[in-house]
Residue, then its C-alpha position, 0 to 999 in steps of 0.5 A: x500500500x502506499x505509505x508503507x514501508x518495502x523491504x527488499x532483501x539481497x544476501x550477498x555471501x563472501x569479502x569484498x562483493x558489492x551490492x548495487x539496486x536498480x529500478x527499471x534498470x536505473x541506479x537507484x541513486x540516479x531517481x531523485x525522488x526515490x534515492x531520498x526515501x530508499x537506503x541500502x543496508x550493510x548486509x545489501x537490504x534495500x529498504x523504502x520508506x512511506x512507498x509512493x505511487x511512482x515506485x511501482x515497477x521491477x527492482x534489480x539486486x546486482x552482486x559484483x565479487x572481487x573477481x569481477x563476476x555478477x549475479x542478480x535477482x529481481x522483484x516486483x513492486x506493486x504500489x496499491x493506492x486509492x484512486x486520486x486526481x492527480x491535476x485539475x484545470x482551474x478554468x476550461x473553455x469550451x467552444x460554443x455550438x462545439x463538440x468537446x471534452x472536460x477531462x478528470x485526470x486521475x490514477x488508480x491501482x487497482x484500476x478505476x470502477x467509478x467516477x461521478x461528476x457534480x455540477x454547480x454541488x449536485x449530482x450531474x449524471x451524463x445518462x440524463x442530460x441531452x448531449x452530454x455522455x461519458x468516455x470510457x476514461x472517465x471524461x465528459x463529451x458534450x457533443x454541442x456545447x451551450x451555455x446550460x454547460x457551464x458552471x463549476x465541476x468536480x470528478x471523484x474517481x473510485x477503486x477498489x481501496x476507494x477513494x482520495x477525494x474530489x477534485x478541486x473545482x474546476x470552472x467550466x466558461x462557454x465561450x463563443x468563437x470570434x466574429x469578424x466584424x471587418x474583413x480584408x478584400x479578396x485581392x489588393x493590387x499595389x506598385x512597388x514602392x507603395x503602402x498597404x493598409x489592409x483592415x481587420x477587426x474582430x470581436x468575440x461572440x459574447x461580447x466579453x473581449x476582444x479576440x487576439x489577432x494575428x497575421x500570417x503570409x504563406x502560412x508563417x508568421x508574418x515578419x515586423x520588417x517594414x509591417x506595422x499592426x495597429x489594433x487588426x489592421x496590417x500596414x506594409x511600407x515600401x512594398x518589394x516584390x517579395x511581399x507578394x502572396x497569401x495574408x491571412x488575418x487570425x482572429x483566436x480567443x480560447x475557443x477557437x480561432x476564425x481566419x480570413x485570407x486575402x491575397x497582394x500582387x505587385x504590379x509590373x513585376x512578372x509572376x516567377x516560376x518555380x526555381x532551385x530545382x535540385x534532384x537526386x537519383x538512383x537506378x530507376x528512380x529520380x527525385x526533385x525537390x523546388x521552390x515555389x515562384x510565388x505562393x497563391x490559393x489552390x496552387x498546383x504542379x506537374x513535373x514534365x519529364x523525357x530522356x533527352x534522347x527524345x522529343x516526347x515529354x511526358x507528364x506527372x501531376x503532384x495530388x498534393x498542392x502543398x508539396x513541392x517534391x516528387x518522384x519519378x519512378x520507372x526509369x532507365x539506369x545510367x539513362x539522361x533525363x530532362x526535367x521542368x516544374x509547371x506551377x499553375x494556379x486556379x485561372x490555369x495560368x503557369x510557367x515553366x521552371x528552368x530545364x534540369x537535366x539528370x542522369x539516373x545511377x547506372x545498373x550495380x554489376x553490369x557486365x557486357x554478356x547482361x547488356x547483350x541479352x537484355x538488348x536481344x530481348x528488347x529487339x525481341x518485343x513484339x507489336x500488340x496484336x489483334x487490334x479492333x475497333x467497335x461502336x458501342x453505346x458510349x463510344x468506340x471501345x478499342x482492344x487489343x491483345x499483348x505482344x506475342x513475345x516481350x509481353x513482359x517489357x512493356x510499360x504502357x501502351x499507346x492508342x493513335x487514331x487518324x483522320x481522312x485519307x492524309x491520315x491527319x493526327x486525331x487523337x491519342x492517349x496512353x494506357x497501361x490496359x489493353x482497351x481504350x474507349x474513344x468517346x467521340x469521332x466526326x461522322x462520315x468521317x474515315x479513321x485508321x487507329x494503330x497501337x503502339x506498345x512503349x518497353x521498359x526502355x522506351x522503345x516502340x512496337x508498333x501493331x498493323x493499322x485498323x481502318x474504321x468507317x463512321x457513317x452519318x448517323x444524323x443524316x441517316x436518323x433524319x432520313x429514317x425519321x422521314x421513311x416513318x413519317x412518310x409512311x405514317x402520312x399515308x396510313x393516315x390518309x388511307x384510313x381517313x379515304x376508308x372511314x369516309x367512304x364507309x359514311x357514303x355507303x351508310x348514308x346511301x343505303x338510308x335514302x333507298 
């Protein structure tokens, strides 16, 4: 129990052997708190006055004889003591028309069975409140706090041995988070040279002060150089090029801080691309690193890349627009490439990073007998096979079967389609499957279609051209519907002779 005192005996036999006690494997002269209350005696007893709840854990006894040997044992010190609160806030706020928590933080060994919350000196059990419910840990979860939740608590946890009290009070302030009261424009457009004044101003929900307001450009904390604050209002002074960017004006209090964003251009000073490109590279894969031109709301890249052998670039959009790295994966060894970084913002307007250009690690243990081989079974990829064209309800599905040889090699396939007789370039797409659906051709309209198999290496099969001819669906709609019509016309006309000249003979037949 706590309090008590704890004995551990180590009876160490023969002259000149020491005894050393360790906690957790930890000297126990090396724990301040415990090296206070634990003393170890001539015969290696180590005993401990008044245990506390930290002790618990495994004690170590290590004899050393004079030759240098060791033995040990070892026991476990199990610390028994009434459930308690270890600490307790004094205030707490919690967010208005917010989910939150108020915790009571405790310990117990045995382990907790209960905990009961009193509000304002009465019994507050969750289960009869709307919205407020309990945690396994003890905690209370409003799951949309108003202002009926606030008033003065306290938690009094209970074990087996029952418990050491309640907590001090604990008072608990709904606060409502701050409003704007002026925000900044969406976009401010200045010279360079030129000052800025950009407002904003906030208040709390209730009323009861006034928030913290706080700038941020780019998502840092905004240097003083050249800015003034004055109450929320933001001055910049001589504005540079590098003022430009996203400004953010962060109104806090204890419940929650509200954000507003703005954006300042310079004027006549030219949007810069991505810069520093830096890259590192291993066999078949390169990575890059950048840094932003400049930084604007929804920014996004795409890496374009090629080996410089070649005239095709392809491209690599980056998911996340906050990262500025990427790899390339899938590439050559001992191969050069070319790369360049597109930032483009959400107008679609970018520019180009300066060309960087890299060669991949050259394959470890090469030898002369491997890149033979792996030359045959490059020149040994065939062509895909079995290429057709079909209509269907949503397009025209192109398929294809993999090469009969090399079918392994190939990294991605590639689906052209041409027009007319000068075979004018229509269309083309990549594709790692073995089918392609085209949505839309032109009608009466003649197309061949080839695909083209890409290896490992970048080199191309080619399959045998497929021909597609494109009837004039509308003019043959149009003229189906005219057939219909027609032929309807004339049923109509037929039964309109038949019906009347039924009413001649009737009235006929009357007047005999």
């Amino acid at each position: 129990m706590e309090g008590e005192m704890v004995t551990f005996d180590c009876v160490a036999k023969g002259e000149g052997t020491i005894v050393n006690w360790f906690r957790e494997g930890v000297p126990i002269p090396d724990i301040q708190d415990l090296r206070r209350r634990a003393s170890v005696g001539t015969d290696g007893t180590l005993t401990i006055k008044a245990a506390a709840m930290g002790d618990l854990g495994e004690y170590t006894c290590v004899v050393t004889g004079e030759t240098g040997d060791q033995q040990s044992a070892s026991a476990f010190l199990n610390v028994q003591y009434k459930a308690k609160v270890i600490y307790a806030q004094r205030e707490v706020y919690l967010p208005y028309g917010k989910p939150a928590l108020l915790d009571c933080h405790f310990r117990a060994n045995p382990p907790l069975t209960n905990l009961h919350w009193e509000k304002d000196g009465f019994l507050f059990d969750p289960y009869n409140v709307q919205g407020v419910f309990y945690r396994r840990n003890g905690s209370l979860y409003f799951s949309k706090v108003d202002e009926t939740h606030s008033g003065s608590y306290t938690c009094t946890p209970y074990n087996d041995l029952g418990t050491d009290g309640p907590s001090p009070s604990i008072t608990v302030i709904v606060q409502r988070p701050p409003i704007f009261t002026v925000t900044p424009q969406h976009l401010y457009m200045r010279k360079l040279g030129e000052t800025l004044e950009i407002p904003c101003d906030a208040k709390d929900g209730d009323d009861s002060h006034r928030p913290a307001i706080v700038w941020y450009k780019d998502g840092s904390p905004l240097s003083s150089e050249r800015t003034i604050l004055t109450g929320g209002n933001l001055t910049i002074e001589r504005i540079q090029e590098h003022d430009r960017g996203l400004y953010q004006c962060a109104a806090s209090n204890e419940a929650a801080t509200v954000v507003a964003d703005t954006e300042l251009m310079v004027l006549n000073v030219p949007p810069r691309a991505p810069y520093n490109l830096s890259a590192n590279s291993s066999n078949n894969a390169i990575t890059l690193t950048w840094v932003p031109g400049y930084v604007r709301p929804k920014m996004e890249y795409s890496v374009w890349y090629r080996p410089t052998d070649t005239s095709e670039w392809r491209t690599m959009k980056i998911l996340s627009r906050k990262i500025t790295e990427a790899t390339v994966s899938n590439l050559n060894p001992g191969r050069e490439y070319e790369f360049m970084v597109l930032s483009q913002d959400k107008h679609g307007d970018g520019m180009f990073s300066k060309a960087l250009r890299v060669f991949t690690q050259p394959r470890i243990d090469e030898n002369s007998a491997s890149e033979y081989r792996s030359s045959q079974d490059i020149e040994s990829m065939g062509p895909p096979r079995n290429v057709r064209v079909q209509a269907t309800v949503e397009g025209y599905l192109v398929t294809w079967e993999p090469p009969a040889l090399g079918k392994n090699q190939v990294r991605l396939y590639i689906v052209k389609w041409y027009r007319g007789p000068t075979e004018h370039l229509y269309g083309r797409a990549e594709t790692t499957d073995t089918y392609y659906l085209v949505k839309t051709l032109e009608e009466e309209s003649f197309y061949t279609f080839e695909v083209a198999a890409m290896s490992l290496t970048d080199d191309a099969a080619t399959s045998e051209r497929v021909s597609l001819e494109v009837p004039a669906y509308r003019r043959n709609r149009a003229i189906s519907m005219g057939i219909v019509a027609g032929i309807g016309f004339l049923a109509a006309a037929l039964a309109a002779v038949w019906w009347a000249r039924k009413r001649f003979c009737q009235s006929f037949s009357n007047e005999k």
